[in-house]
SEFITOR-551455 format. One record per residue: residue in one letter; z, y, x of N, C-alpha, C in turn; residue number from 0. Coordinates in pm, whole numbers, plus 32768, in hexadecimal, padded with zeros to 4 digits. Layout:
<pts>
{pt "A" {Z Y X} {Z Y X} {Z Y X} NUM}
...
</pts>
This chain:
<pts>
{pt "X" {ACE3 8212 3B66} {AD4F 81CA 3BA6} {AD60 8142 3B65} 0}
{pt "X" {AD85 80DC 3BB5} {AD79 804C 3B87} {ADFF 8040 3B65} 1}
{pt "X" {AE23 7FD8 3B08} {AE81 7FB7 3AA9} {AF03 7F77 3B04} 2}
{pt "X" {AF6B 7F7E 3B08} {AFC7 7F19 3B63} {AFA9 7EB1 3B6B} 3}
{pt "X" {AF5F 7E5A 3AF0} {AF6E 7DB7 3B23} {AFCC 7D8B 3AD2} 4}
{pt "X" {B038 7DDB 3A57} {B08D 7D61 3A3A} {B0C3 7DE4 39C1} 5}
{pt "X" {B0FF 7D6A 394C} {B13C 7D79 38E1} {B1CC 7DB5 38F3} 6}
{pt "X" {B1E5 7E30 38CA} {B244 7E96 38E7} {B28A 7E95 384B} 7}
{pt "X" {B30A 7E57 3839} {B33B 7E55 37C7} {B383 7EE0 3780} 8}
{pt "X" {B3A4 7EF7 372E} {B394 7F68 36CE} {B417 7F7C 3685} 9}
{pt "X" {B44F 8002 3679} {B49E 8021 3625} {B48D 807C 35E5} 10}
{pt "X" {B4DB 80A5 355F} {B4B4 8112 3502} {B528 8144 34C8} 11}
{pt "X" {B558 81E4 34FC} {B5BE 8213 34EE} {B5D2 8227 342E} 12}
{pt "X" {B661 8279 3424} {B67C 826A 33C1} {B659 8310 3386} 13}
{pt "X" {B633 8340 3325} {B5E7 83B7 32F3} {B671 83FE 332F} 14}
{pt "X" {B637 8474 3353} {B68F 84FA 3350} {B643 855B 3369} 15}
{pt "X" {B685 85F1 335F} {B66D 867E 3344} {B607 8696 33D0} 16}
{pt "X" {B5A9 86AA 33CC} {B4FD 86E6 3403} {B573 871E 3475} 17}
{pt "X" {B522 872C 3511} {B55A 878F 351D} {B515 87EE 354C} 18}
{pt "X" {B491 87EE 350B} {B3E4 8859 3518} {B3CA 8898 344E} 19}
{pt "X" {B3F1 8835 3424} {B3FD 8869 3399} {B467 8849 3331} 20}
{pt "X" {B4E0 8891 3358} {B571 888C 3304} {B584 884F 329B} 21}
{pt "X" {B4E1 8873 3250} {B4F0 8852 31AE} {B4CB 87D9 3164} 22}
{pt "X" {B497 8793 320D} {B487 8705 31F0} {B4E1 86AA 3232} 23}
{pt "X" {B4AD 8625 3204} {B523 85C0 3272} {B498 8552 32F7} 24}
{pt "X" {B4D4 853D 3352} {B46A 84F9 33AD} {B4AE 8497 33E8} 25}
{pt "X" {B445 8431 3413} {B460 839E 3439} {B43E 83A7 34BB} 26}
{pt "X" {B457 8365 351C} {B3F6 833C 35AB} {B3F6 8299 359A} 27}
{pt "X" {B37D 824B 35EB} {B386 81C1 3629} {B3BD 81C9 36D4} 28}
{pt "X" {B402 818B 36D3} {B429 818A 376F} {B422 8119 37A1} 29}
{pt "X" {B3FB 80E2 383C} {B3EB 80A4 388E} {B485 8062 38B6} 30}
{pt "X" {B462 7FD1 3873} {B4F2 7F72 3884} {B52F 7FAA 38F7} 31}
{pt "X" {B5CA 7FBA 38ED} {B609 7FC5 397F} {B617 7F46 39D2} 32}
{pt "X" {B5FC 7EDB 399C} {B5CB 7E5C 39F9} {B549 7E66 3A56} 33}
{pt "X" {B4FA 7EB2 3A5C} {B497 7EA9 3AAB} {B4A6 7F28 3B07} 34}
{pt "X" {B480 7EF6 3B83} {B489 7F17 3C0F} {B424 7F8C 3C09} 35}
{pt "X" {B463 8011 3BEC} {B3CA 806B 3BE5} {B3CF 8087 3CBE} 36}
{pt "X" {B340 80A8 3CAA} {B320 80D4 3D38} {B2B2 8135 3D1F} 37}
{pt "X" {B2A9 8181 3D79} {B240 81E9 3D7A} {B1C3 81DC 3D4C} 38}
{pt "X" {B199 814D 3D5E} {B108 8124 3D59} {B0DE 80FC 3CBD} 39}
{pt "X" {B15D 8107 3C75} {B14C 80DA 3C02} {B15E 815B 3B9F} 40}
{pt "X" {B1C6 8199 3BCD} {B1F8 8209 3B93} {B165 824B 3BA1} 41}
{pt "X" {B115 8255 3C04} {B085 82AA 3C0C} {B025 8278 3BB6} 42}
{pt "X" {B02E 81FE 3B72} {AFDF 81D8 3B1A} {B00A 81ED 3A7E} 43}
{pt "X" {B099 8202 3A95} {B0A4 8216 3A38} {B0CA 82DA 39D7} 44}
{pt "X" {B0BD 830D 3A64} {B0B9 8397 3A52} {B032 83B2 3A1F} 45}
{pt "X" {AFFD 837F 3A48} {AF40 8389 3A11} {AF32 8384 39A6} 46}
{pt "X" {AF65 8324 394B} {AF8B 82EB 38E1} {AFD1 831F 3866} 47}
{pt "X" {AFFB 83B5 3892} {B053 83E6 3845} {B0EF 83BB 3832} 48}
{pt "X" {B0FF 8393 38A5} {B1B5 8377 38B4} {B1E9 83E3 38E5} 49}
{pt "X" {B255 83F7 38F5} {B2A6 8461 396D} {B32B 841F 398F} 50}
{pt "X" {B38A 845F 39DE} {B440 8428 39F0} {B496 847F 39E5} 51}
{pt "X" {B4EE 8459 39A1} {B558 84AA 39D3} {B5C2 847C 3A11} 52}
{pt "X" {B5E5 8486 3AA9} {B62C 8424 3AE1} {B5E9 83C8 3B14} 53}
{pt "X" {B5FD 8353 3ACF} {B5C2 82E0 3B28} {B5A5 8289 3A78} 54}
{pt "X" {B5C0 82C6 3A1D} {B59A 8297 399F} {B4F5 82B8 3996} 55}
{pt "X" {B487 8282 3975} {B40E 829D 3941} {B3D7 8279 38A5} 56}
{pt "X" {B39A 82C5 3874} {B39A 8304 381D} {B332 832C 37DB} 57}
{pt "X" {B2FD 8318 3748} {B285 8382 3706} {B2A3 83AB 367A} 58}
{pt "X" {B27E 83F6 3625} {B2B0 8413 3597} {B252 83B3 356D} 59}
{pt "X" {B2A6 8393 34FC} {B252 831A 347F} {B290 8325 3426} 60}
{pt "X" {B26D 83CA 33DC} {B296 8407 334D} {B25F 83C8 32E1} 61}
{pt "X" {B295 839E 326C} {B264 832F 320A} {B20E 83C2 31AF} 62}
{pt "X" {B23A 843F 31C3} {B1B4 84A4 3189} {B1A0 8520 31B6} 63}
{pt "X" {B18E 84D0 3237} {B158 85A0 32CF} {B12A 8528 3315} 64}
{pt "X" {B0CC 8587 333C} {B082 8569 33D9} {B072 85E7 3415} 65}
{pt "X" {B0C1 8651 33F1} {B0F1 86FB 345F} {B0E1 86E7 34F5} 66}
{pt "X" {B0ED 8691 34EE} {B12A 868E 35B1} {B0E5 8660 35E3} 67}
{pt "X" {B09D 8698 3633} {B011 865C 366A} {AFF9 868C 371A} 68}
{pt "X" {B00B 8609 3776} {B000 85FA 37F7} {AF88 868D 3821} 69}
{pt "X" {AFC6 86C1 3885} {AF50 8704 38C4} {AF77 872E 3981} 70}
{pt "X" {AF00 8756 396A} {AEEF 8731 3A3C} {AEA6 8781 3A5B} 71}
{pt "X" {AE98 879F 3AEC} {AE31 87F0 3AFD} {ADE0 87D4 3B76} 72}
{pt "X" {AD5D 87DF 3B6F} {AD23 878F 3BEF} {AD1C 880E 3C4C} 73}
{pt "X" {AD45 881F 3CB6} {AD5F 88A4 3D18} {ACDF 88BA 3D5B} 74}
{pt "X" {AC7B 885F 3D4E} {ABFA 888E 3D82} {AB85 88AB 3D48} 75}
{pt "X" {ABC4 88D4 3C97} {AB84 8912 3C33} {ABC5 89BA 3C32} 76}
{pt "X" {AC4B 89C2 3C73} {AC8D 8A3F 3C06} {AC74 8A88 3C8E} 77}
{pt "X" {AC53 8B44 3C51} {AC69 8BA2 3C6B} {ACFA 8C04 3C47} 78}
{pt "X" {AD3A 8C43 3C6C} {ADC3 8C89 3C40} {AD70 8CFB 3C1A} 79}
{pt "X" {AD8E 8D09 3BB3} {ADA1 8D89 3B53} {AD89 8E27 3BA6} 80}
{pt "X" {AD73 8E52 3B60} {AD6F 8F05 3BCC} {AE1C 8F0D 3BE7} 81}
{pt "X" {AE54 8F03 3B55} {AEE7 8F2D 3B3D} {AF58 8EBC 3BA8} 82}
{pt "X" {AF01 8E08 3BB7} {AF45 8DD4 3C0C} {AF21 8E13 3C72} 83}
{pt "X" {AEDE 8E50 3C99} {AEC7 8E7A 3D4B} {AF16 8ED4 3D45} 84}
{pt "X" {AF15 8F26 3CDD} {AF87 8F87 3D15} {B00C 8F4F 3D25} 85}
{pt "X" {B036 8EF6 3CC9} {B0C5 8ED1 3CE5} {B0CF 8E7E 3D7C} 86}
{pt "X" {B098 8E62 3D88} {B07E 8E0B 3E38} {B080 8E73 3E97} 87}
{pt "X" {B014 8EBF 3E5C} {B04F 8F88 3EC1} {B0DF 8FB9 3EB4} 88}
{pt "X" {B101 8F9B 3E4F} {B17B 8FE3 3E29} {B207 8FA8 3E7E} 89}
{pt "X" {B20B 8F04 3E82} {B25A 8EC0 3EAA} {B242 8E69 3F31} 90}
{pt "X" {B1C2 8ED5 3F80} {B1A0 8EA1 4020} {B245 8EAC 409B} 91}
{pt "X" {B297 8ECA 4047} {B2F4 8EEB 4094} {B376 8E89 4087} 92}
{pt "X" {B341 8E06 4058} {B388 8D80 401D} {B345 8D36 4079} 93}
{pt "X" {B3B9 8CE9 4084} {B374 8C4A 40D6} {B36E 8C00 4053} 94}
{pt "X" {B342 8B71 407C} {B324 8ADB 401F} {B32D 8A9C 408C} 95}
{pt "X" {B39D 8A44 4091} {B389 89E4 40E0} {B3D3 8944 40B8} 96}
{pt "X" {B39F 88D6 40DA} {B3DF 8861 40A8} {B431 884E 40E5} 97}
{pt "X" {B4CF 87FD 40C7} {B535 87E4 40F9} {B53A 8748 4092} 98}
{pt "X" {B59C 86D8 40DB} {B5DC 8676 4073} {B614 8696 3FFE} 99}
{pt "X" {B604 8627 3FAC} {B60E 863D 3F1E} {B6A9 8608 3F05} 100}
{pt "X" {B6E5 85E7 3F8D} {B78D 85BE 3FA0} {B7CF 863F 3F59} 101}
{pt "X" {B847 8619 3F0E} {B898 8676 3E9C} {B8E3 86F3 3F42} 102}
{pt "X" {B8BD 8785 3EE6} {B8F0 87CC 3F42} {B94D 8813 3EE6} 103}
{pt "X" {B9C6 883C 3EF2} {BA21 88AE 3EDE} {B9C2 8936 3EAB} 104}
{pt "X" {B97C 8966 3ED8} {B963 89CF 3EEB} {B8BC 89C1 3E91} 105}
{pt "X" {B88D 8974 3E77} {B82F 893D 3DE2} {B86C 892D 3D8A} 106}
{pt "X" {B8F6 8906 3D82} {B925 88FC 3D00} {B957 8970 3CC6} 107}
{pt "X" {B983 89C1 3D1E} {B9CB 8A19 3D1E} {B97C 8A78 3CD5} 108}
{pt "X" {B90D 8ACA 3D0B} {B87B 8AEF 3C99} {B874 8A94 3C3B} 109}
{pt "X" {B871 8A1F 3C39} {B84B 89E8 3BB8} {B8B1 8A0E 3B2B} 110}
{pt "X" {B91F 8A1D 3B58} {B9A5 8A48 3AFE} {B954 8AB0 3AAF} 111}
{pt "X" {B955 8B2B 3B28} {B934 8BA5 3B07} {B8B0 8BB7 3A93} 112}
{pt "X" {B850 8B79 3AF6} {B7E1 8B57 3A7F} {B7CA 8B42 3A1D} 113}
{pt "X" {B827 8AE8 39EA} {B833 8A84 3971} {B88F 8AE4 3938} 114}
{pt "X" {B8E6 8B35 3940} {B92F 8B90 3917} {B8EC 8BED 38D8} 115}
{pt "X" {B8A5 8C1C 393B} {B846 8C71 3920} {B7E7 8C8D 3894} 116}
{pt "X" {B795 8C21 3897} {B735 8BCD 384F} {B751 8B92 37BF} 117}
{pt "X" {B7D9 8B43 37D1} {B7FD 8AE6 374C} {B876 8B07 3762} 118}
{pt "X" {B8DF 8B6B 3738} {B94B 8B86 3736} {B983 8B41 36B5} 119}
{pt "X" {BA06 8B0E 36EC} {BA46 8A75 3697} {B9CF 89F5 3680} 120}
{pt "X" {B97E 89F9 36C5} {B92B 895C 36C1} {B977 890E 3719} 121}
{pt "X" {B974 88B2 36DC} {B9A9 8811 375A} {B995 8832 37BF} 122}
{pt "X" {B917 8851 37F8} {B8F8 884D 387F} {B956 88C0 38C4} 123}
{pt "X" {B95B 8921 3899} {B9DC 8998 38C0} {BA2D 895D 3904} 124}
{pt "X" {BA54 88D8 38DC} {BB0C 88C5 38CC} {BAD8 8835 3929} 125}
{pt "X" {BA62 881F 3969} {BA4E 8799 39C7} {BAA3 87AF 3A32} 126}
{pt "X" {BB0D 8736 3A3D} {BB1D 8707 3A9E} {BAC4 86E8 3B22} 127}
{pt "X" {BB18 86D5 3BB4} {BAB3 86DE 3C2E} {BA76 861E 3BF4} 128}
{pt "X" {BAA9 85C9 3BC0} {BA74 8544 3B9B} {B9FE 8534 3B69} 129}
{pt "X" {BA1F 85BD 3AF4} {B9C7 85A1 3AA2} {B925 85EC 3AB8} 130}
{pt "X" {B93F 8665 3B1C} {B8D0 8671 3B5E} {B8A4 862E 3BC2} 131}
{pt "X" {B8F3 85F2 3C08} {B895 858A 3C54} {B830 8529 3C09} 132}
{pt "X" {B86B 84F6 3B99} {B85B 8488 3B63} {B7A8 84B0 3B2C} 133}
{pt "X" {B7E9 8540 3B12} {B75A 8587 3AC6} {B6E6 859A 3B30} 134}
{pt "X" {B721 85DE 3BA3} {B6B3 862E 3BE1} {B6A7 85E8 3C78} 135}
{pt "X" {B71C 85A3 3CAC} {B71B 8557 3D3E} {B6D2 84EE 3D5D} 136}
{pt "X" {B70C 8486 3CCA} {B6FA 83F7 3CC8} {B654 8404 3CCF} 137}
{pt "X" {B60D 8395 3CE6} {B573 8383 3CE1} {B548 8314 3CF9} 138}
{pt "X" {B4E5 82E4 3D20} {B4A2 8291 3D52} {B462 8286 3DE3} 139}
{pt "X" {B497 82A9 3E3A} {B494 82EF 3EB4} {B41A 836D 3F05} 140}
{pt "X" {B3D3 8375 3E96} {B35E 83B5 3E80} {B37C 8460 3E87} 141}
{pt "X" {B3EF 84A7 3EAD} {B3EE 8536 3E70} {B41A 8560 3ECE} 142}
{pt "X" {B411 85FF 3EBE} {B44E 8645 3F31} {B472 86C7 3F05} 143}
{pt "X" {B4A3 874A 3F39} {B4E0 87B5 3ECC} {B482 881B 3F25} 144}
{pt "X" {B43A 8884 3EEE} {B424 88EE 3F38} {B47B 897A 3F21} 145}
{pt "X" {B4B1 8994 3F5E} {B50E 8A45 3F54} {B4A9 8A99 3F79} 146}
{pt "X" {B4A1 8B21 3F25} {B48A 8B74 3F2D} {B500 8BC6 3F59} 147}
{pt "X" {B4E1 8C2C 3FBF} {B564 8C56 3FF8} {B52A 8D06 4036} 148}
{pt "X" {B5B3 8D2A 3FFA} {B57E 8DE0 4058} {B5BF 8E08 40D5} 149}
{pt "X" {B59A 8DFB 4137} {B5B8 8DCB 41B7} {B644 8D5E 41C0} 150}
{pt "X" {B6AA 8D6F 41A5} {B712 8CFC 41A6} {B735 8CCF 4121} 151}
{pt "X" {B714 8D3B 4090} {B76C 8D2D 401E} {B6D7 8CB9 3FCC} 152}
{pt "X" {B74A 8C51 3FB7} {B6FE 8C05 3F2F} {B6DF 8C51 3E98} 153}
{pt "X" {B663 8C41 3E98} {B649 8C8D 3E33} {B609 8C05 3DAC} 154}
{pt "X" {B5DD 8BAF 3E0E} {B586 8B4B 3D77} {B58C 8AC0 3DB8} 155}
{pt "X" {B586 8A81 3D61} {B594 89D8 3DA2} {B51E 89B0 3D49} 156}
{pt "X" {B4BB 8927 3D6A} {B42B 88F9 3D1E} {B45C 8888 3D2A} 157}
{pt "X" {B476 881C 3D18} {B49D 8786 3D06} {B3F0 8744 3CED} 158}
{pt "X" {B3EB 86FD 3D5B} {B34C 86E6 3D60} {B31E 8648 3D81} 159}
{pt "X" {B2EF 8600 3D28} {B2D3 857B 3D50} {B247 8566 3DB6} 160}
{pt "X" {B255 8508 3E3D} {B1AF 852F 3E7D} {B15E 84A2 3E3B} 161}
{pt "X" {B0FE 849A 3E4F} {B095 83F3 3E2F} {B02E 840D 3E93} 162}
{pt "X" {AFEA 839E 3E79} {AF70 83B9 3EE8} {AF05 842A 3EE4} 163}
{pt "X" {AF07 8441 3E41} {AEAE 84B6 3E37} {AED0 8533 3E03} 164}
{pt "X" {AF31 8525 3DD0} {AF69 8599 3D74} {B010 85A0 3D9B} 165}
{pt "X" {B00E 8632 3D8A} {B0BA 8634 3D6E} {B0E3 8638 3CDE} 166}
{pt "X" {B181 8641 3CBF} {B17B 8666 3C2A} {B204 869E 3C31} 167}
{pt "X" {B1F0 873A 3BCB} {B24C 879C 3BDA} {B2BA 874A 3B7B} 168}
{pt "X" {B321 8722 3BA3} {B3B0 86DC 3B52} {B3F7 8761 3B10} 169}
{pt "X" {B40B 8796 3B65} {B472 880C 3B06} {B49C 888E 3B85} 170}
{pt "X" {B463 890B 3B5D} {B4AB 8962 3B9E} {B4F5 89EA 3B6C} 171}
{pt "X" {B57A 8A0E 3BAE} {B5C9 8A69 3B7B} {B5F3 8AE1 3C18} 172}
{pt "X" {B62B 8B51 3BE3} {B61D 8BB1 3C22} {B67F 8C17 3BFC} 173}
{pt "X" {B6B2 8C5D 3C3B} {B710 8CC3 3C4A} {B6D6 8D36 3BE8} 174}
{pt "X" {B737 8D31 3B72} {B70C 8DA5 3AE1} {B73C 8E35 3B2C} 175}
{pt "X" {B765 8E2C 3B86} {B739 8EC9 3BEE} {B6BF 8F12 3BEB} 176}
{pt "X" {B64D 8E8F 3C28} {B5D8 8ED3 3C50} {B5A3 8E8B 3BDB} 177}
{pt "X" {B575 8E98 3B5C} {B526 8E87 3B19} {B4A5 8ED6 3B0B} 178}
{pt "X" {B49A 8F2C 3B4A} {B45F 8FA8 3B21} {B3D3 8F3D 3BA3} 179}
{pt "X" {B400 8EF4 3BD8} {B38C 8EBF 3C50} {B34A 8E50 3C00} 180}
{pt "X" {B35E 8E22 3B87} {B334 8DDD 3B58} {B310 8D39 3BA9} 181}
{pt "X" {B36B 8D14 3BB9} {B3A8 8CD5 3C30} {B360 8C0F 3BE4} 182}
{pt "X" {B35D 8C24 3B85} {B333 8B84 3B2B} {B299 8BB5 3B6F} 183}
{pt "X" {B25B 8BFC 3B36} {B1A1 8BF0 3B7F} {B1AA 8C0D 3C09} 184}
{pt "X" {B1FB 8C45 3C43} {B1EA 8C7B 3CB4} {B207 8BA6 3D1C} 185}
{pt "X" {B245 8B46 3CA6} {B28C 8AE4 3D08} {B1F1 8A9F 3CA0} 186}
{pt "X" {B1CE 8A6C 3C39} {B141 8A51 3C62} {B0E0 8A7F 3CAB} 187}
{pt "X" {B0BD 8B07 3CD0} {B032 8B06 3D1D} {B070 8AF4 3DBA} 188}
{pt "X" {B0F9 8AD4 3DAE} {B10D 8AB8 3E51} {B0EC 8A0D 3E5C} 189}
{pt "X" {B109 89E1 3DDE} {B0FE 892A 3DE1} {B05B 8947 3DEC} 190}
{pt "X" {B03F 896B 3D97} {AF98 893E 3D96} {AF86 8970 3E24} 191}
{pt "X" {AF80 89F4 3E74} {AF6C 89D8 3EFD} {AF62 8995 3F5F} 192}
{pt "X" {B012 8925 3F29} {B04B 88AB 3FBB} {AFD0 8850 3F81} 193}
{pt "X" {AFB1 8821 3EFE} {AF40 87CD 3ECB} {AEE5 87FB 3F27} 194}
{pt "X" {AE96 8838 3F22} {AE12 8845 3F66} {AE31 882C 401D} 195}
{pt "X" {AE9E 8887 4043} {AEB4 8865 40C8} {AEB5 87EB 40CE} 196}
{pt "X" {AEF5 8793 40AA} {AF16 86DE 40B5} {AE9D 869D 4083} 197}
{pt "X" {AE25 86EE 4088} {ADAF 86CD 4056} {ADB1 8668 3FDD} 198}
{pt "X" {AE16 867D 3FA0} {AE03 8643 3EF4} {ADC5 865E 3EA0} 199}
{pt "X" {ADD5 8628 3E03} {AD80 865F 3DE3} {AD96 86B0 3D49} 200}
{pt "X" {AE4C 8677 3D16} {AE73 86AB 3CAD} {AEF8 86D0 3CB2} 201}
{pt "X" {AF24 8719 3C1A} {AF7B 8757 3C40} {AFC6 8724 3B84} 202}
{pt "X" {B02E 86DD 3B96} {B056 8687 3B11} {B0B5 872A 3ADB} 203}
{pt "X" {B0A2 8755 3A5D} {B0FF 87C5 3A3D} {B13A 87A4 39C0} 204}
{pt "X" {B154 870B 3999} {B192 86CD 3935} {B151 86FD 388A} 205}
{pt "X" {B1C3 8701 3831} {B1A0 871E 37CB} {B137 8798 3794} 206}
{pt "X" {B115 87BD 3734} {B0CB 882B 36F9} {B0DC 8820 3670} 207}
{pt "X" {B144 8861 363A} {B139 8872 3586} {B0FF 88F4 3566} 208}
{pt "X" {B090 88FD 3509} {B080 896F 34F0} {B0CC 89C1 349B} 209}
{pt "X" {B129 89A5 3461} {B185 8A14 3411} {B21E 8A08 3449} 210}
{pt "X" {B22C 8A03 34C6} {B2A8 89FE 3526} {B25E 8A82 3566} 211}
{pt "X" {B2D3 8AEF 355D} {B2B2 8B69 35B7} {B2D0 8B34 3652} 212}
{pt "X" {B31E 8ADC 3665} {B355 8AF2 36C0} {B2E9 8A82 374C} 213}
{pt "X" {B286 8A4B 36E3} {B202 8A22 3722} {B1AE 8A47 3733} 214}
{pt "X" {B198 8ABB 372A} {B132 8B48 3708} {B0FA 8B54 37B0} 215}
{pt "X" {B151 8B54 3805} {B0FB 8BAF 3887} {B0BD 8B2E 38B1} 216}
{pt "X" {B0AD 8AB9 387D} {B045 8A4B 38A6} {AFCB 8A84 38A1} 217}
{pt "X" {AFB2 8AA0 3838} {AF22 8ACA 380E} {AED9 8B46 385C} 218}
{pt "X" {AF3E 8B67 38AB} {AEFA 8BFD 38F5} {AEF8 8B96 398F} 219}
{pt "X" {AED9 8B06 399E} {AE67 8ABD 3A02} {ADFD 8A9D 39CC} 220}
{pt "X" {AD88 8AD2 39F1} {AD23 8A6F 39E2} {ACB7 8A85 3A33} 221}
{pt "X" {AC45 89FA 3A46} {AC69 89AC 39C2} {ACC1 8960 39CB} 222}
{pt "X" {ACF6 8921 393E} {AD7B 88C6 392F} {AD58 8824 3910} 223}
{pt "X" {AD6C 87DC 3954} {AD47 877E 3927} {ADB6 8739 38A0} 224}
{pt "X" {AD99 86E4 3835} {ADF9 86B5 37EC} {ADF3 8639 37B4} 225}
{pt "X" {AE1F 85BD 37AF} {AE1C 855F 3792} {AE0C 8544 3715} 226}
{pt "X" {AD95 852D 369A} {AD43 855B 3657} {AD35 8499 362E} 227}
{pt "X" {AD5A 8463 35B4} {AD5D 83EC 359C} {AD3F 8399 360D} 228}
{pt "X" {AD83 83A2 363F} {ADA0 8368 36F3} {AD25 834F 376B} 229}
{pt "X" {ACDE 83C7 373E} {AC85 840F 379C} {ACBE 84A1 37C7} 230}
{pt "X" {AC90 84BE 382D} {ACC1 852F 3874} {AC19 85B7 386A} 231}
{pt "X" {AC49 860C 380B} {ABD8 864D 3817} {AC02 86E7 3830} 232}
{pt "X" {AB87 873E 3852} {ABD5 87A0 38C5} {ABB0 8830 383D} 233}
{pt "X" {ABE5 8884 386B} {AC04 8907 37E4} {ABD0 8979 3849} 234}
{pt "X" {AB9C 89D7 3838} {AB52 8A1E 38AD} {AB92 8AD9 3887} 235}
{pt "X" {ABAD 8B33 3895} {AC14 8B9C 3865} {AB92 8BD2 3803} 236}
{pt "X" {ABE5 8BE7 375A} {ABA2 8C05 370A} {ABA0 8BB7 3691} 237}
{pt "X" {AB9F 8B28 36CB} {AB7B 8AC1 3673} {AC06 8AAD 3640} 238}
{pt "X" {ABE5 8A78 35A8} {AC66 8A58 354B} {ACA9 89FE 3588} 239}
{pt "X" {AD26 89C0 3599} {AD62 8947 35B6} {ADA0 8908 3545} 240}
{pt "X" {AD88 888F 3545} {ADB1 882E 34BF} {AE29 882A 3499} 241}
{pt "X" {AE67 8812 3433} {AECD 8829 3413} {AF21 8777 3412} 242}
{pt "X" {AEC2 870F 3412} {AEE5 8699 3402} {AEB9 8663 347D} 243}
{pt "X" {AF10 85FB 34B5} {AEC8 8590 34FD} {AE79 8535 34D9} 244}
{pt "X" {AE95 84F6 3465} {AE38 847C 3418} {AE91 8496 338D} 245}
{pt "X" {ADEC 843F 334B} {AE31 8442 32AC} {AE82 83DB 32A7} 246}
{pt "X" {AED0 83F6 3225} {AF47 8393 31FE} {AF24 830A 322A} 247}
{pt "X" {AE9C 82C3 3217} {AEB4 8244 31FE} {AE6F 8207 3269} 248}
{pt "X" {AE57 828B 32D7} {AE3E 8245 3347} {AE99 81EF 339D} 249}
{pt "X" {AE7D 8187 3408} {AEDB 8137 3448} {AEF3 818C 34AB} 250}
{pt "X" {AF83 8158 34DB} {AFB9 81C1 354A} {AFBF 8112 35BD} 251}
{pt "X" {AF4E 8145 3611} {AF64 80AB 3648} {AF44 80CE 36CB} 252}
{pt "X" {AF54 8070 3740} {AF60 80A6 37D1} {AF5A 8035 3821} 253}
</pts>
């Protein structure tokens, strides 16, 4: 993918508490809020090892980790698992379908629950309807939401950015009812699906720390691709996955 064409000025947050490894503190560079992001840029720069939250963009630039390491998946490499086919058997009785990524009552409303669920007394618990918009609505006009639904009842929401070639999974949450459907893989191998239907060709699944449990079911895609001193190289099931993106004194440049 070719470069935007232009000098994207830079900020560098102030250290605080990991929130992939507690026991450290982490930085991001973020993308001036003076510049006009648009899809076409944001796609170059997702490549790149950026991500958003909101309409803020974003990469870690830990002064001693490189943990967090971009990964993707090209959908016309991966096979699903014996164990994913069964969960796709298991949950043939779910729709996926895309709807607007406009703030609904009834997304937030799971999202409460979720976040309740999940991080009981975390900030996010206690979000305001503002402050989830701000998080999960706002964008770059690029996104759209897919529900998973059991004939009328919302069961999972996927917050999904599209590009010309790839989608990229933003964030999805789900009703701590049905956990037992395993409802987080069950809303990737439905993204990687709409990917291939939309004849694309990747599937952005953000971060990868290897000593974050809670990044663990990444690794049960492959192969995985991972942004690898700012090459993208692919991990095939079996093979070790790195624990670093680049060494310390490599440049983080884009």
């Amino acid at each position: 993918m070719s470069s935007p064409g232009r000098q994207l000025d830079l900020y560098i947050s102030a250290p605080q508490t990991c929130d992939y490894l507690p026991d450290q503190t982490s930085q991001n560079i973020f993308i001036s809020p003076d510049v006009k992001m648009t899809p076409g840029i944001y796609e170059y720069l997702i490549a790149v090892g950026f991500r958003r939250s909101g309409q803020h963009t974003y990469r870690p630039h830990c002064s001693n980790c490189r943990a967090c390491i971009s990964c993707r998946l090209n959908v016309l490499n991966f096979k699903p698992s014996r164990s994913q086919k069964r969960l796709l058997s298991k949950n043939k009785d779910l729709s996926f379908k895309p709807v607007s990524a406009d703030f609904s009552d009834e997304h937030f409303d799971l999202y409460r629950r979720y976040q309740t669920f999940k991080h009981p007394g975390g900030s996010m618990s206690n979000f305001e309807a503002a402050d989830y918009k701000a998080f999960l609505c706002d964008s770059f006009g690029n996104s759209l939401v897919y529900e998973t639904r059991l004939d009328n009842q919302l069961l999972a929401v996927s917050v999904t950015d599209t590009f010309s070639d790839a989608l990229s999974a933003v964030y999805t949450f789900f009703d701590p009812e049905f956990s037992a459907r395993s409802l987080g893989t069950y809303s990737v191998l439905q993204q990687i699906d709409a990917v291939k239907k939309s004849q694309r060709e990747y599937l952005y699944l953000g971060y990868y720390v290897q000593d974050a449990i809670k990044m663990a079911y990444k690794t049960n895609f492959r192969p995985i691709e991972m942004l690898i001193n700012n090459e993208w190289q692919a991990y095939k099931k079996g093979e070790a996955l790195p624990s670093q993106s680049s060494s310390l004194d490599s440049p983080l440049s884009f």
